[in-house]
ROTORLUM-463948 format. One record per residue: residue number from 1; x negated, y negated, z negated of N, C-alpha, C in turn. Coordinates in Angstrom, 3 decimals. Layout:
N
nr	n_east	n_north	n_up	ca_east	ca_north	ca_up	c_east	c_north	c_up
NUM	X	Y	Z	X	Y	Z	X	Y	Z
...
//
This chain:
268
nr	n_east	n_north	n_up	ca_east	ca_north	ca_up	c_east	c_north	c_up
1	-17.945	109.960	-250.149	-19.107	109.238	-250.703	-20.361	110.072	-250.620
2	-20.209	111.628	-250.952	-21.418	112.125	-250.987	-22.239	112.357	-249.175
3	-20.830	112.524	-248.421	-21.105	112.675	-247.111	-22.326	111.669	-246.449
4	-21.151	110.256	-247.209	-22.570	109.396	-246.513	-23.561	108.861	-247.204
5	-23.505	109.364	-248.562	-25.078	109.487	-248.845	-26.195	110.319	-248.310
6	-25.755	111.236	-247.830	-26.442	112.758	-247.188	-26.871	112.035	-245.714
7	-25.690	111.326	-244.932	-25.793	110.608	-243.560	-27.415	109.536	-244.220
8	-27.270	108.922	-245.002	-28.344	107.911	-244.978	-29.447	108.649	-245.455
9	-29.530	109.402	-245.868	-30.845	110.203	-246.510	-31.074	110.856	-245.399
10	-30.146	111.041	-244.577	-31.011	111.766	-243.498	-31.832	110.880	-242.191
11	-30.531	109.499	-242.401	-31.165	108.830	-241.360	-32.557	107.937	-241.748
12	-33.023	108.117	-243.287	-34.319	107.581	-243.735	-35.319	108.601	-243.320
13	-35.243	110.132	-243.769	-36.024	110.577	-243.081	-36.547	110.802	-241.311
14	-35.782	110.305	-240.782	-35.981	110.663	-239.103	-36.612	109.207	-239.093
15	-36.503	108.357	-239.650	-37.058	106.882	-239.456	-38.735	107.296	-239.891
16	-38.811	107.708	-241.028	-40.203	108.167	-241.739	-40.886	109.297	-240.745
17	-40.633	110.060	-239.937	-40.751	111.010	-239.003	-41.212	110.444	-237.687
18	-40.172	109.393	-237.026	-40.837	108.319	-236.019	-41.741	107.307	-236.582
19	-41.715	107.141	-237.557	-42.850	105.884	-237.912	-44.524	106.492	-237.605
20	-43.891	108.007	-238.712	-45.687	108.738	-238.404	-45.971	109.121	-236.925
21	-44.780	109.382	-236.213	-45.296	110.150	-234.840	-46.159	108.467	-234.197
22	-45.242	107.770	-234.554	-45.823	106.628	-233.283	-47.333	105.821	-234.121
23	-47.367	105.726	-235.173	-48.523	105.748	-235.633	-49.912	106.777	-235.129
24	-49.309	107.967	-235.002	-50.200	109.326	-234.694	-50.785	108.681	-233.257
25	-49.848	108.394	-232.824	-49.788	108.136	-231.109	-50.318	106.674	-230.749
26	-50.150	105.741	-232.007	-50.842	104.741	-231.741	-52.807	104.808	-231.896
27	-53.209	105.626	-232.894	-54.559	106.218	-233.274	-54.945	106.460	-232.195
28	-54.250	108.086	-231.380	-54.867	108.603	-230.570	-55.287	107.205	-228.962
29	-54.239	106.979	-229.036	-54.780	105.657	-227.934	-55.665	104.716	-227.698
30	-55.466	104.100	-229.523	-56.998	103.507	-230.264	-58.523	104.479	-229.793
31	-58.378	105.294	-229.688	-59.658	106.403	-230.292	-59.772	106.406	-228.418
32	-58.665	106.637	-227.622	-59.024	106.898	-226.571	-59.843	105.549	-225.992
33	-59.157	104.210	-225.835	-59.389	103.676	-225.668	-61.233	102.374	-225.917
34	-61.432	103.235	-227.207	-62.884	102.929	-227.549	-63.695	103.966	-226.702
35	-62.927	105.072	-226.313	-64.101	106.270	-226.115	-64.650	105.515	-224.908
36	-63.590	105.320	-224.329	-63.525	104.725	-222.729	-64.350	103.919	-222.884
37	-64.109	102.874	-223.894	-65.081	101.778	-224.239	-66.825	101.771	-223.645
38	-66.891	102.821	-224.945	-67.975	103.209	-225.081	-68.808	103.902	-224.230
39	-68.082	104.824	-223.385	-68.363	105.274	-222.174	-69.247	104.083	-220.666
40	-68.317	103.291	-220.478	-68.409	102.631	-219.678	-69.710	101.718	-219.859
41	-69.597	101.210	-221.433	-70.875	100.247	-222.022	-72.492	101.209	-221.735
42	-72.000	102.573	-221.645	-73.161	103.592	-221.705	-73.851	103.516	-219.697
43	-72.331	103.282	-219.210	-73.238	103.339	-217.842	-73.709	102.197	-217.616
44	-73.517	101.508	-218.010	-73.563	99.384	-217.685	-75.053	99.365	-218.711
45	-75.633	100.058	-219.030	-76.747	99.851	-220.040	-77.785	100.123	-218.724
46	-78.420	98.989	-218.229	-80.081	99.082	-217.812	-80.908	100.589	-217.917
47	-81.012	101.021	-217.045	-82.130	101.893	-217.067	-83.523	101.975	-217.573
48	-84.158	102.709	-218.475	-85.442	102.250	-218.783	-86.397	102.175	-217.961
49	-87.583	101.200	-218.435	-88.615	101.272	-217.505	-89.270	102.381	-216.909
50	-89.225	103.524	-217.386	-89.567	104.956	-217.072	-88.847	105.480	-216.148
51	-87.288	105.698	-216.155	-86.419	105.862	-215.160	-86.463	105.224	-213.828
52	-86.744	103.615	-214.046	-86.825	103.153	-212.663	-88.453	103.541	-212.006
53	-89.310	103.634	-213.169	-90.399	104.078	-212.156	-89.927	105.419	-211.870
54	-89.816	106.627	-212.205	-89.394	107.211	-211.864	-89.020	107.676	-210.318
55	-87.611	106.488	-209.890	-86.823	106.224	-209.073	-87.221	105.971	-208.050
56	-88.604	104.559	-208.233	-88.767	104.038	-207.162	-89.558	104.994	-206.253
57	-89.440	104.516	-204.908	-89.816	105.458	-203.607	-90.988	104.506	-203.256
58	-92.112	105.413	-203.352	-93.368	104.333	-202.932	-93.932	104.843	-201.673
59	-93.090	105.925	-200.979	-93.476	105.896	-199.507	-92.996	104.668	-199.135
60	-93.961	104.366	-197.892	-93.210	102.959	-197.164	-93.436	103.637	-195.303
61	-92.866	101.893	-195.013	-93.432	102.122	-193.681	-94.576	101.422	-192.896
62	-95.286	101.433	-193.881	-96.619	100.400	-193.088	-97.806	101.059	-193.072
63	-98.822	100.534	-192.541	-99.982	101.290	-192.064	-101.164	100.426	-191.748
64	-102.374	101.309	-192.205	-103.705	100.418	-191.444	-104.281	101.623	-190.902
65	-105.085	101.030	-189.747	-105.972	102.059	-189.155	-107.333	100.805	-188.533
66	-107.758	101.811	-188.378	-109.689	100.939	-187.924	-110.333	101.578	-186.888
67	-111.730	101.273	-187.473	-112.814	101.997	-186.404	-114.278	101.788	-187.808
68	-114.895	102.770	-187.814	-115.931	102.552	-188.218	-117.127	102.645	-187.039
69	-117.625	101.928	-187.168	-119.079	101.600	-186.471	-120.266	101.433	-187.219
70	-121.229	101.720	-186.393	-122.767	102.124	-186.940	-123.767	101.101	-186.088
71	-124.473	100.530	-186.933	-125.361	99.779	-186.517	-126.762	100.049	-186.709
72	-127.337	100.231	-185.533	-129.049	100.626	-185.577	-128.910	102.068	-185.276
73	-129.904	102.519	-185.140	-130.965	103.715	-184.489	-130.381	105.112	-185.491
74	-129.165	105.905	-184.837	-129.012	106.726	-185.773	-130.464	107.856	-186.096
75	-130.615	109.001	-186.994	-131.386	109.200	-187.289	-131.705	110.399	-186.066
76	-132.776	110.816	-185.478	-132.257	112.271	-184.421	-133.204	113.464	-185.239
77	-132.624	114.494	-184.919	-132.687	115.784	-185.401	-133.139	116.827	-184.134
78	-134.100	117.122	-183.949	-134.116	118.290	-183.362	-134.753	119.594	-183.650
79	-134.954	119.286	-184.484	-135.221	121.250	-185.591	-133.476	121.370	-185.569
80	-133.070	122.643	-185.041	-132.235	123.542	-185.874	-132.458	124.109	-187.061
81	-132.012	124.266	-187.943	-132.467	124.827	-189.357	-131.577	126.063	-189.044
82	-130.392	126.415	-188.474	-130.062	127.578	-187.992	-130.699	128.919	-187.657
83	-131.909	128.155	-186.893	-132.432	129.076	-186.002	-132.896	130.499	-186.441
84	-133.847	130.190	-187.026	-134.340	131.440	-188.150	-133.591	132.237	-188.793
85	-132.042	132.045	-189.280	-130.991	133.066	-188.947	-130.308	133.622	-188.049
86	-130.682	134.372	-187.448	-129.872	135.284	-186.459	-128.289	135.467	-186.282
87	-127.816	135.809	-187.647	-126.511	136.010	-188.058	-126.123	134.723	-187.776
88	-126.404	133.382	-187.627	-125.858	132.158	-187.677	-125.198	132.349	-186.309
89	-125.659	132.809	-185.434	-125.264	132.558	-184.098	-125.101	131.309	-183.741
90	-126.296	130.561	-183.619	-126.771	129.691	-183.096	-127.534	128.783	-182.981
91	-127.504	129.580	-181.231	-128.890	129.140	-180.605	-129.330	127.234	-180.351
92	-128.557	126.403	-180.586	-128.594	125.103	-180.522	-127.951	124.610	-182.162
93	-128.158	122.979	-182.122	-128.032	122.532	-182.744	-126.466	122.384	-183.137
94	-125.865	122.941	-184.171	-124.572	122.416	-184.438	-124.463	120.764	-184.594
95	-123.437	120.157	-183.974	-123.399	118.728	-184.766	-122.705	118.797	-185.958
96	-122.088	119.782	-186.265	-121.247	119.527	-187.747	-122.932	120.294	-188.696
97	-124.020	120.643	-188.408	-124.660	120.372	-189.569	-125.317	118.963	-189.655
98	-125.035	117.892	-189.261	-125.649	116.742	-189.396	-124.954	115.560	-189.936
99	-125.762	114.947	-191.135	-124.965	113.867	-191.697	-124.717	113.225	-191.496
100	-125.319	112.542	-190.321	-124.944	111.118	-189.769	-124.359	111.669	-188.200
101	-123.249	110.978	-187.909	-123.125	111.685	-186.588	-122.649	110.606	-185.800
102	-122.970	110.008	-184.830	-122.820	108.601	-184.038	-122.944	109.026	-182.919
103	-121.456	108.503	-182.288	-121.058	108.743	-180.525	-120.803	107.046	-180.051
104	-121.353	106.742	-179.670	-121.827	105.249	-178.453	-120.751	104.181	-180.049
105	-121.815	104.452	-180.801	-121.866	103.403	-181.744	-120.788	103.580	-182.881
106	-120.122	104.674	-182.833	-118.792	105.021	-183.731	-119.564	106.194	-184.513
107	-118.737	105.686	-186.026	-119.398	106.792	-187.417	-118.145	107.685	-187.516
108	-118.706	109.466	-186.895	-117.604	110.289	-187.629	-117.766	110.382	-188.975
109	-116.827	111.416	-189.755	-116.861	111.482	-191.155	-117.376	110.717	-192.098
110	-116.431	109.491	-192.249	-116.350	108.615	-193.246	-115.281	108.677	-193.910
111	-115.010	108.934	-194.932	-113.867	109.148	-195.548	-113.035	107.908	-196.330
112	-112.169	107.443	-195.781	-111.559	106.207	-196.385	-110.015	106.621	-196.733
113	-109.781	106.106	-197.721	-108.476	106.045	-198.991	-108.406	104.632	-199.170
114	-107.335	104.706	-200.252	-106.624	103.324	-200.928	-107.149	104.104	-202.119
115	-108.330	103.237	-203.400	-109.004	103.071	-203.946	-108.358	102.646	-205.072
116	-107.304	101.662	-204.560	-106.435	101.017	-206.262	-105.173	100.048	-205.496
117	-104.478	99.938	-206.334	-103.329	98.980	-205.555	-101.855	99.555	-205.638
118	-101.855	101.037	-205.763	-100.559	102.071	-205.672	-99.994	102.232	-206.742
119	-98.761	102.170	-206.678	-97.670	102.559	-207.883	-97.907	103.759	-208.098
120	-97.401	103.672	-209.359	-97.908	104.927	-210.539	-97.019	106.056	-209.801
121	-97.240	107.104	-209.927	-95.929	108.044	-209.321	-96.670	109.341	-209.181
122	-95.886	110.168	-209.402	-96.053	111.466	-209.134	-95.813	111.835	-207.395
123	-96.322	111.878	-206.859	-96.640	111.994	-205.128	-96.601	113.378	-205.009
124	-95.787	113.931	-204.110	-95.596	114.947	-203.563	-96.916	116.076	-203.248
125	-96.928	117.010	-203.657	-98.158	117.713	-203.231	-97.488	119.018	-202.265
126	-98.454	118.924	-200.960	-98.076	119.569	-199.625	-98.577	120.934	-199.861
127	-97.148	121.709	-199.855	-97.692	123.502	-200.037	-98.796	123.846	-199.366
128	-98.598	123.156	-197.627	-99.504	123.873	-196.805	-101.042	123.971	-197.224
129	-101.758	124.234	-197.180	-102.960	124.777	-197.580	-103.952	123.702	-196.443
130	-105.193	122.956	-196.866	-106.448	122.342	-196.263	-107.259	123.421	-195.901
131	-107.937	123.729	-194.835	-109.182	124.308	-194.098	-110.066	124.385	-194.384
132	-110.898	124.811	-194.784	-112.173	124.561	-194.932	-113.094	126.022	-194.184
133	-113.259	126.143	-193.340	-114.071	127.226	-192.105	-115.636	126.678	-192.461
134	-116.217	128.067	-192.123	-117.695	128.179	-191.826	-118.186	128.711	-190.767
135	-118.635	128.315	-189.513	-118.919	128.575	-188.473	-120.046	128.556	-188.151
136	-121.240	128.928	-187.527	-122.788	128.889	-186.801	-123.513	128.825	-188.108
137	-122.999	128.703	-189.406	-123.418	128.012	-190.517	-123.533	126.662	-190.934
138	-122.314	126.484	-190.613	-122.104	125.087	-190.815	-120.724	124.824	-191.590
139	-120.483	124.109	-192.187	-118.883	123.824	-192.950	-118.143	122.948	-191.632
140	-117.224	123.054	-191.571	-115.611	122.756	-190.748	-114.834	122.707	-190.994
141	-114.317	120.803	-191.757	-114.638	120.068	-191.302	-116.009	119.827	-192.043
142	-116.926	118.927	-192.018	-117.933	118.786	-192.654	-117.114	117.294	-193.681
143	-116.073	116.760	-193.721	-115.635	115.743	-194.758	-114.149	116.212	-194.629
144	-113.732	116.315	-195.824	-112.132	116.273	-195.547	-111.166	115.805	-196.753
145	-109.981	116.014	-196.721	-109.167	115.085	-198.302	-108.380	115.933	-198.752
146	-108.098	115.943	-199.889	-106.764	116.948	-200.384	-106.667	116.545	-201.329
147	-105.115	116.697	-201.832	-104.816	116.596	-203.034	-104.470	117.270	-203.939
148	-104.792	116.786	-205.601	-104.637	117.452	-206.828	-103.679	118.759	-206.703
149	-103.883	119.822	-206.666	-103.095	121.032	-206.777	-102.358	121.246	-205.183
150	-103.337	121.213	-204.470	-103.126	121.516	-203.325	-103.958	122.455	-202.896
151	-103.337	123.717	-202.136	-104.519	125.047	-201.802	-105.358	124.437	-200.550
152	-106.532	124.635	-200.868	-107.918	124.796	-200.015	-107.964	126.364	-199.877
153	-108.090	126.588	-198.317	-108.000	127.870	-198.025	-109.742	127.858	-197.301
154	-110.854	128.671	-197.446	-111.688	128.698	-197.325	-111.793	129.970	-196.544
155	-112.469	129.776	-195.245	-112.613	130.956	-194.366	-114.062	131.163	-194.193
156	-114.684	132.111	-193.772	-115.902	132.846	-193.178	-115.937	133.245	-192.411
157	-116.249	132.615	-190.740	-115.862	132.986	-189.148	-116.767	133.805	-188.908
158	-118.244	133.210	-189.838	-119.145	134.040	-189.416	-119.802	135.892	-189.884
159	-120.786	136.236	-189.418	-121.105	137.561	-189.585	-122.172	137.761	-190.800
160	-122.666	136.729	-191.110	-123.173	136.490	-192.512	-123.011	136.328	-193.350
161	-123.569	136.551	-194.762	-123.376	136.009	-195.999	-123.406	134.601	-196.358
162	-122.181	133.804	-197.103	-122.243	132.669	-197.347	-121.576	132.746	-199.093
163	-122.347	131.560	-199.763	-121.306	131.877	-201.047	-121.008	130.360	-201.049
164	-120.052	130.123	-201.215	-119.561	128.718	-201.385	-119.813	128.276	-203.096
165	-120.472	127.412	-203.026	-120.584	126.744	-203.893	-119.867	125.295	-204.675
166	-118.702	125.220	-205.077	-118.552	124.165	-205.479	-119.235	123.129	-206.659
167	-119.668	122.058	-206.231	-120.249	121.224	-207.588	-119.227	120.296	-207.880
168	-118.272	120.585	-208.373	-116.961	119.791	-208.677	-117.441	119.274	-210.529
169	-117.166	117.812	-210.755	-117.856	118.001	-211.796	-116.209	117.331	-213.133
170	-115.220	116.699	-212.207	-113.860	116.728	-212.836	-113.112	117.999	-213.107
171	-113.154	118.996	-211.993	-112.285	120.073	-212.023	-113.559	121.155	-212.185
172	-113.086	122.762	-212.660	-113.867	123.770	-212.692	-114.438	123.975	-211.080
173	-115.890	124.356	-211.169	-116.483	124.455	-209.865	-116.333	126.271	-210.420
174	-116.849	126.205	-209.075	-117.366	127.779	-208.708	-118.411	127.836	-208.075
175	-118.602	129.110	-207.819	-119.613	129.841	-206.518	-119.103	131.317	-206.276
176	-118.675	131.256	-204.961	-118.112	132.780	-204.616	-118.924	133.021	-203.704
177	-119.053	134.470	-203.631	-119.711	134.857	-202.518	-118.672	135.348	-201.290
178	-119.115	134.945	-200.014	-118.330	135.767	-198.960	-118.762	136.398	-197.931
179	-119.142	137.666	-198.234	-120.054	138.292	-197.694	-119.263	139.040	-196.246
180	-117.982	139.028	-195.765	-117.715	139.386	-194.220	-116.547	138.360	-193.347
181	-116.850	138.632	-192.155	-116.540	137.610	-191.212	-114.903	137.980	-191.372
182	-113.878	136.620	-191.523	-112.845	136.632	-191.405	-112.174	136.641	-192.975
183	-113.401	136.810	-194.034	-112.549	137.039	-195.360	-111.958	135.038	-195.883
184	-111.036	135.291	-196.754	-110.476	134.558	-197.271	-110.155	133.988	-198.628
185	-110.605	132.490	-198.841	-110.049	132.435	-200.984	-109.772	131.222	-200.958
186	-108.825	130.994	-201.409	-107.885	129.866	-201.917	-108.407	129.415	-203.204
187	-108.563	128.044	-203.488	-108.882	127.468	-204.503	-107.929	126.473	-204.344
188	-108.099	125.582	-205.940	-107.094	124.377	-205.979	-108.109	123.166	-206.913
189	-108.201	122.072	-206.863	-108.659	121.469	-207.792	-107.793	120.561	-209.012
190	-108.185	120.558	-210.137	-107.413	119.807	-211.490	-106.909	118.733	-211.301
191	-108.327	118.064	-210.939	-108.596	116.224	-211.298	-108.942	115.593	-209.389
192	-108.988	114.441	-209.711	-109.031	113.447	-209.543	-110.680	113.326	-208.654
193	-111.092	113.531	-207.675	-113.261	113.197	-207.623	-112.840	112.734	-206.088
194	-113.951	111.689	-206.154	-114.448	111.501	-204.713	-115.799	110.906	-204.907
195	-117.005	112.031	-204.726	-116.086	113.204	-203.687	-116.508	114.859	-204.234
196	-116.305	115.275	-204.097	-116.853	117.011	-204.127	-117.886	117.454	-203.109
197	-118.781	118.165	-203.609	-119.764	118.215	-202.799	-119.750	119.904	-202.483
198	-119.711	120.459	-201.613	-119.533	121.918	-201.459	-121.042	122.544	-200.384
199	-121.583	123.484	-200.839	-122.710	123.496	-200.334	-122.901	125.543	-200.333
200	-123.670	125.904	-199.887	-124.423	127.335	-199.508	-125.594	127.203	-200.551
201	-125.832	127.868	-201.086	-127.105	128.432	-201.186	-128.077	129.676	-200.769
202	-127.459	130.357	-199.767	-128.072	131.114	-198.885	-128.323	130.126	-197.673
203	-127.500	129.597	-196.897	-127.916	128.263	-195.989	-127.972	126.990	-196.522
204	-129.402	126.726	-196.942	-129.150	124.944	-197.819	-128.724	124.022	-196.647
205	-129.101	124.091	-195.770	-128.750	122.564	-195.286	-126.888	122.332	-194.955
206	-126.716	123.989	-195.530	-124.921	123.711	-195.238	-124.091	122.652	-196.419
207	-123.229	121.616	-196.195	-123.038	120.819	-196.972	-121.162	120.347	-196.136
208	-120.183	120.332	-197.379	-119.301	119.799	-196.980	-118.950	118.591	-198.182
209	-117.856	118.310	-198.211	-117.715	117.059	-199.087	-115.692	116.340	-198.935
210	-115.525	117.187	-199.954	-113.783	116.908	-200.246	-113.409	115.682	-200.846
211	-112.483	114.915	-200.673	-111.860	114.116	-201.820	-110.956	114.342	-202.146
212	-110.623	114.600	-203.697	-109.843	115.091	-204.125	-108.850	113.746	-204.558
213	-107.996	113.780	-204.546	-106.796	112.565	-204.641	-105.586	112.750	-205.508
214	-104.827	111.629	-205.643	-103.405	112.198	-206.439	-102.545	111.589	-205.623
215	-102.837	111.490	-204.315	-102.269	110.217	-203.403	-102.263	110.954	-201.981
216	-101.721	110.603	-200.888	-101.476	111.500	-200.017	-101.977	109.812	-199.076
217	-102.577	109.245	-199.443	-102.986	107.873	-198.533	-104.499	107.770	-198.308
218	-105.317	108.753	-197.399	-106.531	108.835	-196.840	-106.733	109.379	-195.512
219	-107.982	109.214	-195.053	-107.943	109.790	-193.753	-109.368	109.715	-193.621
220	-109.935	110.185	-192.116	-111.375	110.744	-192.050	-111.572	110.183	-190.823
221	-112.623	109.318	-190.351	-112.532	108.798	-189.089	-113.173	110.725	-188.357
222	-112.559	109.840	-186.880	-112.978	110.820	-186.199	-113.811	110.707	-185.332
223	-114.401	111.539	-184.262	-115.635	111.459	-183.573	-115.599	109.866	-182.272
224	-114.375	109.102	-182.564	-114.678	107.818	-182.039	-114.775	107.102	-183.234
225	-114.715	107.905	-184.506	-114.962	106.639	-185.576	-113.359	105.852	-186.093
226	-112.505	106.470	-185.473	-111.337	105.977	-185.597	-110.624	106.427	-186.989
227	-109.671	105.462	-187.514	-109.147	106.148	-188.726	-107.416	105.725	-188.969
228	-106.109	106.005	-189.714	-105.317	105.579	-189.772	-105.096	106.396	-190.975
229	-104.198	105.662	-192.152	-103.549	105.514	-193.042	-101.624	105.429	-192.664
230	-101.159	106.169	-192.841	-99.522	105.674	-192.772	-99.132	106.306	-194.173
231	-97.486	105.475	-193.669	-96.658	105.441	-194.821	-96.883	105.042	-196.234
232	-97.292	103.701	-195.576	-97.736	103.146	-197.172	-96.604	101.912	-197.762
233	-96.496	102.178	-198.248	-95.850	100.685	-199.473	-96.579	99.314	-198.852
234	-95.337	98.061	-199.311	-95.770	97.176	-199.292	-96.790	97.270	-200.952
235	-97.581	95.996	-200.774	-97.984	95.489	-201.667	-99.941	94.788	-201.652
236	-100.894	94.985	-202.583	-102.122	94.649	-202.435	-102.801	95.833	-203.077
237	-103.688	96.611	-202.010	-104.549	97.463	-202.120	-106.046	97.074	-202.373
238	-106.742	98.160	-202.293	-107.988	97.800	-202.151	-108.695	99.412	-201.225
239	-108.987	99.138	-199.885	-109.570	100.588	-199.510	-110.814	100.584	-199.668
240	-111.551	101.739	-199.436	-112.927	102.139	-199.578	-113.322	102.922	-198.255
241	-114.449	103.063	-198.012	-114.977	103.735	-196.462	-116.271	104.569	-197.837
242	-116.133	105.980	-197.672	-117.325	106.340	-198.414	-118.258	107.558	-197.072
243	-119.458	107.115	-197.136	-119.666	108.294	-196.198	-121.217	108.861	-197.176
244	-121.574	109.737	-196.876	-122.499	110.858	-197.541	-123.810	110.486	-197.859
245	-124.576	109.350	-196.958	-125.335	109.261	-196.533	-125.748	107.483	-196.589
246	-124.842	106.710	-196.267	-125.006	105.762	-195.834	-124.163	104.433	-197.065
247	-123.685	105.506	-198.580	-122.668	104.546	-199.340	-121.659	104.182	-199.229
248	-120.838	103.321	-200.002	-119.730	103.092	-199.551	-119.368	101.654	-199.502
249	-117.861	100.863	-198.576	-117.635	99.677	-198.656	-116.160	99.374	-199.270
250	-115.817	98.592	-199.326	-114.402	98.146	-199.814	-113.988	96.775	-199.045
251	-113.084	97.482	-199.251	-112.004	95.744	-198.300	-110.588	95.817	-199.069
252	-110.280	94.388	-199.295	-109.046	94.360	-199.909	-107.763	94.406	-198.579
253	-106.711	94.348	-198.791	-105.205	94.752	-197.627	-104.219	94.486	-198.266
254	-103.722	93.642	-197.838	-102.324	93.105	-198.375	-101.091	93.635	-197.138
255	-100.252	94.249	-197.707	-99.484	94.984	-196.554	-97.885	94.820	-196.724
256	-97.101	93.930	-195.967	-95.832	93.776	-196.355	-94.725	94.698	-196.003
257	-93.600	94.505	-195.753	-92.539	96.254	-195.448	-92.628	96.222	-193.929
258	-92.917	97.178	-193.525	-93.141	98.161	-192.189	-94.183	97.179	-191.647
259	-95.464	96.712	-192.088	-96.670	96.490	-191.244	-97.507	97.002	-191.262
260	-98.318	96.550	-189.864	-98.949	97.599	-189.352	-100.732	96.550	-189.273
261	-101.707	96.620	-189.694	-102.867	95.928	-190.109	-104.051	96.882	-189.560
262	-105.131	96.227	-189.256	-106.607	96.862	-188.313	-107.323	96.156	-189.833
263	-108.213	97.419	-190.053	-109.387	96.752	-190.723	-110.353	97.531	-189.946
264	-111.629	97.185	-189.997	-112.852	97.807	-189.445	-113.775	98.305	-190.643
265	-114.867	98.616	-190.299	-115.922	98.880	-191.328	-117.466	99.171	-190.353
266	-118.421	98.453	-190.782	-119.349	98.694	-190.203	-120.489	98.947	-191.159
267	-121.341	100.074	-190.400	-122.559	100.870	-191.792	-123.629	100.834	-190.939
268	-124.984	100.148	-191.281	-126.050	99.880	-190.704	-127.013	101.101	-191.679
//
């Protein structure tokens, strides 16, 4: 009798022993099984609006390019203002000191961008460094573009004193002096201007003129007046043609995925 009381007391406890293990084991499965849950509900949750801007890629593959043209009697110049410096080395007229510059009816240095129309985005800024040379006494290029925190490398070809002057009135300007041929200074700008006006005050009539951008979508016609824009996004822009002298224009551009669109611009 006592034997198999001892037999059943023992076989109650091993019952009470499996009840808790498989309970234990039923929890942990519970617990796993929500984690999983919960996990999965976490990737299946929408991205915020920040993330997808973020994300999106607003290079594209489309493009406009033009021609600017000039209408009427460009202005002519024949004083060198050079001359009377020696150190300028040179004996003729530079065309890069002249503001208006027209070859059989085409406007160089007009500087045209996309003005408004572009997704918000942080745009790549290009290590390589923009040009900016001084030659005969003249700036080279005399218009050019760069963007926000991008090095402008500024050279002095010539044998004279030049101090570059920036009148930047978004970002800190300067005025350095560069008093020998071949020296070198890197600047960067803050903000946002178009345009920057960069000038001598030992040679006044020297004058250049940057746009500073947050956008890598501008360009500068060239001595046929020609201009192109790539890698742009679809969507509706608005460009601008600004030149130094003559004001600026706007044209709207509607541009769908990988097209390719002509606008013109003409400045009387």
């Amino acid at each position: 009798m006592e034997t198999k009381i001892k037999c059943n007391l023992l076989l109650v406890a091993v019952a009470i022993l499996s009840f808790s293990a498989c309970e234990k084991n039923k929890n942990n499965t519970t617990d796993q099984v929500v984690s999983t849950e919960t996990q999965t509900a976490k990737q299946e949750e929408p991205s915020s609006s920040n993330e997808t801007a973020k994300n999106t890629n607003p290079i594209g593959t489309s493009s406009v390019s033009g021609v600017i043209t000039f209408s009427g009697s460009a202005p002519k110049v024949t004083k060198n203002p050079a001359a009377t410096f020696p150190d300028c080395s040179a004996p003729k007229l530079d065309p890069n000191q002249l503001a208006i510059r027209v070859n059989d009816g085409k406007l160089m240095n007009t500087f045209v961008y996309v003005k408004s129309g572009l997704p918000k985005h942080n745009y790549e800024v290009p290590d390589s460094a923009v040009t900016l040379d001084q030659q005969h006494c003249a700036y080279i290029p005399r218009v050019l573009g760069i963007q926000v925190g991008q090095p402008l490398e500024i050279v002095n070809s010539d044998t004279t004193l030049h101090n570059v002057h920036s009148l930047a009135k978004e970002s800190a300007p300067f005025n350095l002096g560069m008093p020998k041929k071949g020296m070198k200074l890197t600047k960067t700008f803050e903000k946002t201007e178009t345009m920057v006006t960069m000038k001598c005050d030992v040679h006044p009539w020297m004058r250049a003129y940057i746009g500073v951008l947050d956008h890598p979508f501008f360009s500068v016609s060239a001595k046929n007046g020609s201009f192109k824009i790539e890698n742009l996004p679809e969507g509706e822009f608005v460009l601008e043609a600004w030149h130094e002298k003559l004001g600026t224009q706007t044209q709207s551009l509607k541009l769908g995925a990988s097209e390719t669109k002509t606008i013109n611009f003409d400045f009387k």
